[in-house]
C-alpha positions, 0 to 999 in steps of 0.5 A: 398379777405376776409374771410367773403366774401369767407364765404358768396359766399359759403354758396349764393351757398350752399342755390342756389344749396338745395333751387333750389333759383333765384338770388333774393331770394337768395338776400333776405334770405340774405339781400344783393343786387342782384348785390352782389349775381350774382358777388359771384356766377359768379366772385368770386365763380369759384376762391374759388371752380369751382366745386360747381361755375358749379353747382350753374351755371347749376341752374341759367341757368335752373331758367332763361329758366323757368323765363318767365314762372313765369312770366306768371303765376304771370301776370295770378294770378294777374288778377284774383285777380283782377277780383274776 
């Protein structure tokens, strides 16, 4: 693997774990694809450092309990928006 990706998958991680990110906004900060994010973080990351690969796992997973109800509230504001 290259250096520059090991470097990218590190510092994906560093910014899930301090920012409490989803996938996506980890995709924006740093303007790669979600695809590119979610194989760094499930792929790549356990081979370079499996200790932070489980943690950056334990916030991914609690970010995809908590998804549905993002969901519901972006679905609520929006239609109050509308509305007012």
């Amino acid at each position: 693997m290259k250096d520059y990706i090991e470097e990218r998958a590190l510092e994906i991680a560093k910014h899930i774990i301090n920012q409490k990110a989803t996938v996506r906004q980890t995709a924006n900060v740093f303007g790669v694809s979600k695809s590119t994010v979610h194989k760094d973080v499930t792929e790549r990351l356990p081979r370079i450092n499996p200790l932070i690969a489980s943690r950056v796992k334990l916030v991914l997973e609690k970010n995809k309990a908590e998804r549905h109800i993002r969901g519901g509230k972006a679905t609520k504001m929006k239609y109050k928006a509308i509305n007012d």
